[in-house]
C-alpha positions as CSV (number, residue, x, y, z in Angstrom):
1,X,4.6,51.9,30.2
2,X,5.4,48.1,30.3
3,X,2.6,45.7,31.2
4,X,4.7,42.6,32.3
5,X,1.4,41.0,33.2
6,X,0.2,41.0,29.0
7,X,3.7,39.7,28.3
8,X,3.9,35.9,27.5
9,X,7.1,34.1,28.7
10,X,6.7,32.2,25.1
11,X,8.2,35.1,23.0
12,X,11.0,34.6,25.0
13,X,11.4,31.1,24.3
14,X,11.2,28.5,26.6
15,X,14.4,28.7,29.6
16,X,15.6,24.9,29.7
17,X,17.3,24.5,33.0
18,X,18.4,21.8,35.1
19,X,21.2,18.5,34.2
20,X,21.4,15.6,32.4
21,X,20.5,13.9,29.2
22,X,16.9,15.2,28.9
23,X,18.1,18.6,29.1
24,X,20.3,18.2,26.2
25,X,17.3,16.8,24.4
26,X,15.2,19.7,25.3
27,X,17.5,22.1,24.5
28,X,18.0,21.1,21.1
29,X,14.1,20.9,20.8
30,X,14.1,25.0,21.4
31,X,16.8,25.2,19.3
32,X,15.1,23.3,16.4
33,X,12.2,25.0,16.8
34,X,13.9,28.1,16.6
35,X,16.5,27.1,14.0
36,X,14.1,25.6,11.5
37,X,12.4,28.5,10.3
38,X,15.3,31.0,10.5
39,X,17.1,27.8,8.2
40,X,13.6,28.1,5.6
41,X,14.1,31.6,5.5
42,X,18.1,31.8,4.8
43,X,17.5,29.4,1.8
44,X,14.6,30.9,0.8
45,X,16.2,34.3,0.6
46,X,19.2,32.0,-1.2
47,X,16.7,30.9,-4.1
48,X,16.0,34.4,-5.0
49,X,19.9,34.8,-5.6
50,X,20.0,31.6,-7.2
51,X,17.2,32.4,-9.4
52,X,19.0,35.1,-10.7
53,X,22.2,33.1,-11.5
54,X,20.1,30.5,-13.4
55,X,18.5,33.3,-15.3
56,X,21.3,35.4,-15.9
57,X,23.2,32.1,-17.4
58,X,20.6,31.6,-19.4
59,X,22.1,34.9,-21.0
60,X,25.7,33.3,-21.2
61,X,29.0,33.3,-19.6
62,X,29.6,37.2,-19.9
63,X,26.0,38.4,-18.1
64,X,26.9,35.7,-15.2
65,X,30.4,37.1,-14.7
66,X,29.1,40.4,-14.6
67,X,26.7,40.0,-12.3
68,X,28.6,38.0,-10.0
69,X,31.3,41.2,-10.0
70,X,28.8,43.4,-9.6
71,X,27.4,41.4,-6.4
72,X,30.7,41.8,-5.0
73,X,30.5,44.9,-4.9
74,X,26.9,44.8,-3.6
75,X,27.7,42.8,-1.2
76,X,30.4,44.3,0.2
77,X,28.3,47.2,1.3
78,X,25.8,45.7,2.7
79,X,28.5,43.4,5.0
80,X,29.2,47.6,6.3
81,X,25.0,48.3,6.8
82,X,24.7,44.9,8.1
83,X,26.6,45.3,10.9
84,X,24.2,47.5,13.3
85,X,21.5,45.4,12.2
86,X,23.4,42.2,13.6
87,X,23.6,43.5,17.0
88,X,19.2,43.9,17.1
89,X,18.8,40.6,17.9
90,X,21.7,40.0,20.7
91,X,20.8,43.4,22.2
92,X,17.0,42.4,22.6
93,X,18.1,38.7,23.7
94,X,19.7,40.2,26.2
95,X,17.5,42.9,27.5
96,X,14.8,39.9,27.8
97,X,16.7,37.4,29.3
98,X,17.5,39.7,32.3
99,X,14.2,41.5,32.0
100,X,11.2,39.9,29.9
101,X,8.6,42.5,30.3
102,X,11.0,45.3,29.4
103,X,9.0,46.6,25.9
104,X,10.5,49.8,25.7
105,X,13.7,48.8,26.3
106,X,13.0,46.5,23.1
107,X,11.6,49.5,21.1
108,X,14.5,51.2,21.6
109,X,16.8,48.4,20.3
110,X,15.3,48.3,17.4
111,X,14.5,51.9,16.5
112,X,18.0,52.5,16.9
113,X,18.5,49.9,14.8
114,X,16.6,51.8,11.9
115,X,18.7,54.4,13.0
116,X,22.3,53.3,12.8
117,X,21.0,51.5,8.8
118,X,19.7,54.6,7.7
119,X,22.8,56.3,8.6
120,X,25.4,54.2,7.0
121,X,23.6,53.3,4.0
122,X,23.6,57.1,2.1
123,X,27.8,56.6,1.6
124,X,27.3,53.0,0.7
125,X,24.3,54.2,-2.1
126,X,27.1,56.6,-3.3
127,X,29.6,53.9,-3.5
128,X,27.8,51.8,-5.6
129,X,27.6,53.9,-8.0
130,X,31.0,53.9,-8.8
131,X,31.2,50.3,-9.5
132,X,32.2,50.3,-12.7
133,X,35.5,52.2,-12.3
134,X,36.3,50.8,-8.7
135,X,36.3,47.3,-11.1
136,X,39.0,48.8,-13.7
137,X,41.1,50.0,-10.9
138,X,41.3,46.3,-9.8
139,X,42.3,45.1,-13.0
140,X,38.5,43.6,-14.6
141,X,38.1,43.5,-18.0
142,X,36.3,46.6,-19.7
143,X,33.3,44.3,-20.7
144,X,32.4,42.9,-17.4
145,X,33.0,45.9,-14.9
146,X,30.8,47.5,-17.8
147,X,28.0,45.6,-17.1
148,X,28.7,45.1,-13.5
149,X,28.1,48.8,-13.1
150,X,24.8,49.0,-15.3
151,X,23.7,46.1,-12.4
152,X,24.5,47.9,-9.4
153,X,23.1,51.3,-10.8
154,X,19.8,49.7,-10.6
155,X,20.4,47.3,-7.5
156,X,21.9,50.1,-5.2
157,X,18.4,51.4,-4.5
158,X,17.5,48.3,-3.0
159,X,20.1,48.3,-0.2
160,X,18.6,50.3,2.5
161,X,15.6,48.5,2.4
162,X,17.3,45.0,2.4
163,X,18.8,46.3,5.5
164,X,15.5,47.8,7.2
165,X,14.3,44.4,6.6
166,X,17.3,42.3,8.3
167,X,16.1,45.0,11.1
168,X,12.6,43.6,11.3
169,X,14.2,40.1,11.0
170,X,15.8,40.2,14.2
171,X,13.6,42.0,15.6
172,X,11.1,38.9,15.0
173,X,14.0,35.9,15.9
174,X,14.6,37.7,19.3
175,X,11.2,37.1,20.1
176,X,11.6,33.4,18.9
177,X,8.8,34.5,16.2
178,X,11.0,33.1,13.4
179,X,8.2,32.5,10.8
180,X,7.6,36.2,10.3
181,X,10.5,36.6,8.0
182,X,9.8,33.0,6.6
183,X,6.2,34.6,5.6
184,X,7.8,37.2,3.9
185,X,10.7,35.2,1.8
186,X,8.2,32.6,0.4
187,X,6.5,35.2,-0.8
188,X,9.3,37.2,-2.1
189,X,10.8,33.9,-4.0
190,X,7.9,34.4,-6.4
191,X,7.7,37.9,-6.4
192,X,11.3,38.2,-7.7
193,X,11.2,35.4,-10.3
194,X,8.2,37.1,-11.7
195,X,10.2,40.3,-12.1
196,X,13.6,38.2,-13.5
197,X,11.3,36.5,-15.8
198,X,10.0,39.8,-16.9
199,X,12.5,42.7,-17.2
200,X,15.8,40.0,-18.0
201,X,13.8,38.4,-21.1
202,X,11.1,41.1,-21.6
203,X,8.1,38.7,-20.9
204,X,4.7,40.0,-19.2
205,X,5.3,43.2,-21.9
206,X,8.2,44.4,-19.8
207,X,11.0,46.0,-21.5
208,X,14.1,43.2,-22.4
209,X,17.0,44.7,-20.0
210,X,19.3,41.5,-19.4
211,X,21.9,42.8,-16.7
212,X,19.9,46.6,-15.9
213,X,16.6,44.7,-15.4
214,X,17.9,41.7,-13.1
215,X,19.4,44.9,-10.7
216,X,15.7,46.4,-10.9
217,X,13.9,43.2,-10.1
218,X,16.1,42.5,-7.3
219,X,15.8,46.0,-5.6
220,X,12.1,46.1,-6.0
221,X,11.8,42.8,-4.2
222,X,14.2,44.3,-1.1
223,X,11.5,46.8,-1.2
224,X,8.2,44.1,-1.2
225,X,10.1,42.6,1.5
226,X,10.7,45.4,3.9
227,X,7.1,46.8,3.2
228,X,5.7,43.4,3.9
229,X,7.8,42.5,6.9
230,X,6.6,46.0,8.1
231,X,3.1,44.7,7.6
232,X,3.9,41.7,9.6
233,X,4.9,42.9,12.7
234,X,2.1,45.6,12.7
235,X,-0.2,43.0,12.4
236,X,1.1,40.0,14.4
237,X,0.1,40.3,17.9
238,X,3.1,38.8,19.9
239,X,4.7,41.6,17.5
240,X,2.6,44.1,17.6
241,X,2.4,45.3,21.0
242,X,5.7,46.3,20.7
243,X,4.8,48.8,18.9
244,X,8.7,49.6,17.3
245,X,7.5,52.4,14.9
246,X,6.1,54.5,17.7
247,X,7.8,57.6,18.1
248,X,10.3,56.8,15.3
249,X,12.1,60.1,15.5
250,X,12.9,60.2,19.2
251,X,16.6,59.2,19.7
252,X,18.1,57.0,22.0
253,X,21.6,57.6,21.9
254,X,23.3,55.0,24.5
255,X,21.3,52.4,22.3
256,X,22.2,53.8,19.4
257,X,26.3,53.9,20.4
258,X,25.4,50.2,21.9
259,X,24.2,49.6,17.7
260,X,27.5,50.7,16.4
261,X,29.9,49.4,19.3
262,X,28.5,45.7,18.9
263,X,27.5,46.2,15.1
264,X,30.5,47.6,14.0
265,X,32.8,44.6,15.0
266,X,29.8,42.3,13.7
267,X,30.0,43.4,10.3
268,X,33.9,43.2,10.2
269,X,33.5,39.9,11.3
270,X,31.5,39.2,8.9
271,X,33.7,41.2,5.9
272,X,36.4,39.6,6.6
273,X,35.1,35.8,5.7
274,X,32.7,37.1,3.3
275,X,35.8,39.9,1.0
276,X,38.1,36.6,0.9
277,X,35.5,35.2,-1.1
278,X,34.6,38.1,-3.3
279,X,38.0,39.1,-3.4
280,X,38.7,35.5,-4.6
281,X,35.7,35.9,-7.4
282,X,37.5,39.3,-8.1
283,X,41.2,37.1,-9.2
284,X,39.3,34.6,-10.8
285,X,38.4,37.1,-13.1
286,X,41.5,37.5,-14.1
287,X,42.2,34.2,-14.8
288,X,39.6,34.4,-17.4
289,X,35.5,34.2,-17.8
290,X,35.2,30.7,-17.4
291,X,37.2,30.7,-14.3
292,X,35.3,33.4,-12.6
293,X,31.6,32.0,-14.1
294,X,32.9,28.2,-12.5
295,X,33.8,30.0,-9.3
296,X,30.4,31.8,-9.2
297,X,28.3,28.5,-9.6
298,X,30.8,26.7,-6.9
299,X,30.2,29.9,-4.7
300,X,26.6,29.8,-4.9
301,X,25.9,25.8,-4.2
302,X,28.5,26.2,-1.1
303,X,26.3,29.1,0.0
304,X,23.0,27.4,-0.2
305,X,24.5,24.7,1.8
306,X,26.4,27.8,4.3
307,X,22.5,28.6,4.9
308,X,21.3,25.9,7.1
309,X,24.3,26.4,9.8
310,X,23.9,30.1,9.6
311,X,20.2,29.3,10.5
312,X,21.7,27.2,13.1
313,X,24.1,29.7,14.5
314,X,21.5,33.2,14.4
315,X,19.3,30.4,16.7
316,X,22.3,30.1,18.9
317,X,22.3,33.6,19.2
318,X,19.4,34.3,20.5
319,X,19.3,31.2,22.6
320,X,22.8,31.7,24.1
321,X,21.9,35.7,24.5
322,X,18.4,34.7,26.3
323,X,20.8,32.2,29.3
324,X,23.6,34.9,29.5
325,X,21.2,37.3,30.0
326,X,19.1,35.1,33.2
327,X,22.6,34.3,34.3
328,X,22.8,30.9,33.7
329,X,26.4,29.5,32.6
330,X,25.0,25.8,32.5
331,X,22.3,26.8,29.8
332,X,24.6,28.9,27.9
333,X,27.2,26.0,27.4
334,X,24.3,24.0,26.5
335,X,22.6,26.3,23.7
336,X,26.1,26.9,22.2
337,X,27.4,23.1,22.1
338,X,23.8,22.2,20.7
339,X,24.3,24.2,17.9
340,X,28.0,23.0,17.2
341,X,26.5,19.3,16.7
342,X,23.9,20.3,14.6
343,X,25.8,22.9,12.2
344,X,28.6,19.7,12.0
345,X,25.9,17.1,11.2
346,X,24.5,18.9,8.4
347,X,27.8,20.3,6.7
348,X,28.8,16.8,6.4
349,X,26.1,15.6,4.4
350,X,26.3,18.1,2.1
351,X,30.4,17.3,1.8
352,X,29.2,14.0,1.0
353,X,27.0,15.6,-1.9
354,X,29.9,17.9,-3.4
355,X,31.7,14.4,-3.6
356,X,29.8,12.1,-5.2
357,X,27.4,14.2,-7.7
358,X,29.4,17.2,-8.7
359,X,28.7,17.4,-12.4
360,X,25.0,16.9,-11.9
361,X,25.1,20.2,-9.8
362,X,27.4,22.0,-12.0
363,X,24.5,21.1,-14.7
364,X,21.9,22.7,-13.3
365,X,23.4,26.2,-13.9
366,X,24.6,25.9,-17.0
367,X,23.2,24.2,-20.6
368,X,25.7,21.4,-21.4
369,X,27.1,22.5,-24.9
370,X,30.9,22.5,-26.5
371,X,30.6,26.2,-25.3
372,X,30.0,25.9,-21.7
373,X,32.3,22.6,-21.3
374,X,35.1,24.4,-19.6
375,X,32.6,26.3,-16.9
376,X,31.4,23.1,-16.3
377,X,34.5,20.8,-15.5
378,X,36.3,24.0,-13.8
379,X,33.2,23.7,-11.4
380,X,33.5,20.4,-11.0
381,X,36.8,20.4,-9.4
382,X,35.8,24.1,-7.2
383,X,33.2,21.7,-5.5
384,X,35.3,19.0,-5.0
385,X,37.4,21.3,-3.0
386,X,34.5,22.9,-1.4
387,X,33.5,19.8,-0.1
388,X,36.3,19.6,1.9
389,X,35.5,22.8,4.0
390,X,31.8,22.6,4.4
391,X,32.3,20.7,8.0
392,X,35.0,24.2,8.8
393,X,32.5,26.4,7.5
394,X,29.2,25.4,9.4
395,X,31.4,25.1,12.6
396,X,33.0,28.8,12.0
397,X,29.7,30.1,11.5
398,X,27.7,28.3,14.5
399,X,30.9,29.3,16.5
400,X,30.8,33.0,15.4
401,X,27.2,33.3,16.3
402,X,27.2,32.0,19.6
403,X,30.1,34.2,20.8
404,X,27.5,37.0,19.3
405,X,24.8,35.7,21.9
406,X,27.3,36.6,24.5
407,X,28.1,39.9,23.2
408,X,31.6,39.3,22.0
409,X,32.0,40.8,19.2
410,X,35.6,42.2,19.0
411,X,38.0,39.0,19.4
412,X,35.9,36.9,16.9
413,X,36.3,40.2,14.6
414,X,40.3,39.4,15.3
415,X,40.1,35.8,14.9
416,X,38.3,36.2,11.3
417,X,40.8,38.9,9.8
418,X,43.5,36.4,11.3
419,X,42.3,33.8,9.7
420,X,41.0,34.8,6.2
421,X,43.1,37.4,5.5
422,X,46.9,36.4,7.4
423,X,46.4,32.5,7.0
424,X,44.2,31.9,4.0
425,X,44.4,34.5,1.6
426,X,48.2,34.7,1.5
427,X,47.9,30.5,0.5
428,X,45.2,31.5,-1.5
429,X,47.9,33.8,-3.6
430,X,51.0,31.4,-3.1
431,X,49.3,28.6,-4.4
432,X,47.2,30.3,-7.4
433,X,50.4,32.1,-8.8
434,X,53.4,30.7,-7.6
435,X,52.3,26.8,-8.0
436,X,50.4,28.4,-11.1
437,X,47.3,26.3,-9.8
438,X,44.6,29.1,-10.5
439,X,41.0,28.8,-9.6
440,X,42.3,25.4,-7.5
441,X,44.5,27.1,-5.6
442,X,42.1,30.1,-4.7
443,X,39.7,27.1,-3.1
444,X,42.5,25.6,-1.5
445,X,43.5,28.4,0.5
446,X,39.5,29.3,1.7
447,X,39.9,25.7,2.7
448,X,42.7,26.5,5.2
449,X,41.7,29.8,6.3
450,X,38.1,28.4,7.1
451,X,39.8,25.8,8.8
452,X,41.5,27.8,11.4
453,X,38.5,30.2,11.9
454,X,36.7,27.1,12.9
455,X,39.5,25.9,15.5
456,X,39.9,29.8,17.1
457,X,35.7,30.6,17.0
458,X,35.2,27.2,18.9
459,X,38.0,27.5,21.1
460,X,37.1,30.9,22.1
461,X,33.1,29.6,22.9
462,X,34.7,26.8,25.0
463,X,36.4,29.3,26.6
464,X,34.1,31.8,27.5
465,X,31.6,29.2,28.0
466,X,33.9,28.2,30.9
467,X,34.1,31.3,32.8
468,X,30.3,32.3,32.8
C-alpha cells in the first residue's frame, strides 16, 4: 500500500512554477543539479570505453580496428535492449508528476522494465555470436572480423547486465537521485582498467589475451556494475522503499506493453543516429586500417564530448516528464528550452577545441612513430570536420530527449531515420565514392544529417511545447 505521507516531494524534484526571469534561473538550477551528475556518470561510463581504446592501441593499429568492428556490432544490440529501458525513466516521471505517492505504480515501471531487457536480450546474446561472419558478409577483411568476433564472444555475456543496470539508472534519475549511478561508474572506471591492465597485457598473473581478454574485462565490469547498482538502491533510503525487486515474478502486462510501445520507438531513434555512425566505421574499413583506426579515435573524442548534452537531455527528460505530468505547459516549455541553451553552450566549446588542438588529441591515442603517422593526420582532419557538428549534435540530442519527457517517441523515431539515413548517409556515400573523398566525405555527410535532426527535433519541441 502507498504511504503518501513517508513520501518526500524532493525525489520528485523541486516543481518551479510561476513567470519571469527568476524562474528561468531556477529552473536551470534543478536542471543543473539534476544534469550534473547524470553528465559525471555518462563520461565516467565513456572513460571505461576510452580506456580500452588507449589500451587496445597500445596493441597496434589491427587490435584497435578490430575492436572498434566488433563494438559495432555490440553496440548495435544493445541500441535494440536499450530501448525498453529508455522508456523507465519517462514512464515513472510521469506517473509522479500526476501522482507523487504512487510507489507501486513505480515498481511496476520498473519491474517491467527488467522484464521487457530480459526478454529481448536472449536473441541479441545469440546474435553476437555470429559476429565474425555477419563482418565477412559486409565486406571486412578476414583479419579484423577475426578478431572482432573473438571480442564479442567474450563481451556478449555482459549485455544483459549492462542493460539491467541502465534499468536501475533510470530508475534512480526519475527520482532526481542521479548520484547513484555516479557511485557506481567511479567505481567501475577502476574496476575495469584493473581488468584491461590485467587480462590485455597479462599483468597481476592473468593470462595475456589482447582482443579475448579486453571482451572479458569489459563484461565482467557490466556485471560489478549491475550487482552494485543493485546494492545501491537496496540500500539507499529515498530508493529503497520502493522496494522494485519485490515480487519480481508477478507480471504487469499494460506496463509491460507501455515498455515496448514507448521503448521500441526509443531505441529506433536511437539506432538510427547511432548505425550511421557504425555503419560509417563499417566503410571506413574498407578504405583501409588506418582509415577505420582514425575514424575510431575521431569517433570516440566526439562521443566523450556527445556525453555532457546527453546528460543534459536525459535531465530534460525527467524534468519535462515531471511538468507534463502536473499539467503545466508553462514549466514544460521552460525545462525543454533550458536544456537547449545549455546542450548549445557546451558543444561549442568543445567545437572550439576540435579546432585549435586537434593533433594534440589525436596524440593521446596513439604513440607518434613513422608507423602511426597516417592514423594520426587522417584524425586530424575527422575532428576538424567533427567540430563542425558538435553545436548539431548536442541540440539533436537535448531535442530528442525532451520530446521523450513528453512521451513522443514515434515522430522523433521518423525524424532520425529521415535524417541519418534519407539525408546524410546518402551524402555520406555520394561524397566518399563519387567525389572519391573517403573518410572526409563519410564526416561530411554525418555533418548534414546531424544537422537536419537538430532543425526537425527542435522544431517538433517548439511545437508540441506550444500546444500543451
Amino acid at each position: 500500500m502507498t504511504d503518501i505521507a513517508d513520501f518526500s516531494p524532493t525525489e520528485t524534484g523541486r516543481h518551479v512554477a510561476g513567470h519571469g526571469l527568476e524562474s528561468w534561473l531556477e529552473e536551470a538550477r534543478e536542471l543543473l543539479k539534476l544534469a550534473a551528475p547524470l553528465v559525471l556518470t555518462q563520461l565516467s561510463q565513456m572513460a571505461i570505453m576510452t580506456t580500452d581504446v588507449i589500451m587496445l592501441g597500445r596493441l597496434g593499429k589491427t587490435a584497435l580496428a578490430a575492436a572498434a568492428l566488433g563494438n559495432t556490432i555490440f553496440f548495435f544490440t544493445w541500441l535494440v535492449g536499450a530501448g525498453p529501458t529508455a522508456a523507465v525513466a519517462p514512464t515513472i516521471a510521469h506517473i509522479l508528476g500526476a501522482k507523487p505517492g504512487d510507489r507501486a505504480g513505480v515498481r511496476n515501471a520498473v519491474r517491467m522494465g527488467f522484464w521487457a531487457m530480459l526478454i529481448i536480450s536472449i536473441p541479441l546474446i545469440a546474435l553476437l555470436l555470429f559476429t565474425r561472419p555477419i563482418l565477412l558478409l559486409l565486406g571486412q577483411s578476414p583479419e579484423l572480423a577475426t578478431g572482432a568476433g573473438q571480442f564479442t564472444a567474450a563481451l556478449c555475456w555482459g549485455l544483459p547486465f549492462t542493460l539491467g543496470y541502465q534499468v536501475l539508472r533510470n530508475f534512480s534519475t526519475a527520482l532526481s537521485r542521479p548520484r547513484a549511478s555516479l557511485i557506481v561508474m567511479g567505481s567501475c572506471i577502476f574496476f575495469n582498467a584493473a581488468g584491461d591492465y590485467g587480462l590485455i597485457f597479462g599483468h597481476f598473473g592473468l593470462p595475456r589475451l589482447e582482443l579475448v581478454g579486453a571482451g572479458i574485462s569489459s563484461a565482467c565490469s557490466y556485471a560489478f556494475a549491475f550487482f552494485a547498482m543493485s546494492a545501491v538502491v537496496s540500500t539507499m533510503p529515498a530508493l529503497r522503499k520502493f522496494r522494485v525487486f519485490r515480487r519480481f515474478h508477478r507480471p504487469h502486462w499494460k506496463q509491460l506493453a507501455e515498455m515496448y510501445r514507448l521503448g521500441m520507438p526509443i531505441g529506433l531513434t536511437m539506432m538510427f543516429e547511432a548505425m550511421l555512425f557504425n555503419t560509417a566505421t563499417l566503410i571506413m574499413g574498407t578504405f583501409g586500417t588506418a582509415s577505420v583506426a582514425a575514424h575510431q579515435i575521431a569517433l570516440n573524442v566526439s562521443s566523450v564530448t556527445f556525453m555532457v548534452p546527453l546528460g543534459v537531455g536525459m535531465a530534460a527528460t525527467v524534468r519535462v516528464g515531471f511538468a507534463a505530468g502536473a499539467g503545466d505547459g508553462e514549466a514544460l516549455r521552460r525545462a525543454g528550452y533550458t536544456a537547449f541553451l545549455m546542450g548549445a553552450a557546451f558543444m561549442t566549446v568543445a567545437a572550439l577545441a576540435f579546432w585549435i588542438i586537434p593533433e594534440q588529441i589525436a596524440g593521446a591515442y596513439l604513440v607518434h612513430t613513422a608507423a602511426n603517422a597516417d592514423v594520426i593526420a587522417m584524425a586530424v582532419i575527422l575532428l576538424r570536420v567533427a567540430g563542425a557538428f558538435e553545436i548539431f549534435d548536442g541540440l539533436q540530442v537535448v531535442g530528442a530527449m525532451s520530446l521523450r519527457g513528453l512521451k513522443d517517441a514515434h515522430m522523433p523515431m521518423w525524424i532520425a531515420g529521415l535524417s541519418y539515413w534519407l539525408v546524410g548517409f546518402p551524402i555520406c556515400l555520394w561524397l566518399a565514392f563519387s567525389w572519391h573523398l573517403k573518410g572526409l566525405g563519410i564526416w561530411i555527410g554525418l555533418a548534414v544529417g546531424l544537422f537536419a535532426a537538430a532543425v526537425l527535433m527542435a522544431g517538433r519541441f517548439w511545437y508540441l511545447s506550444r500546444t500543451r
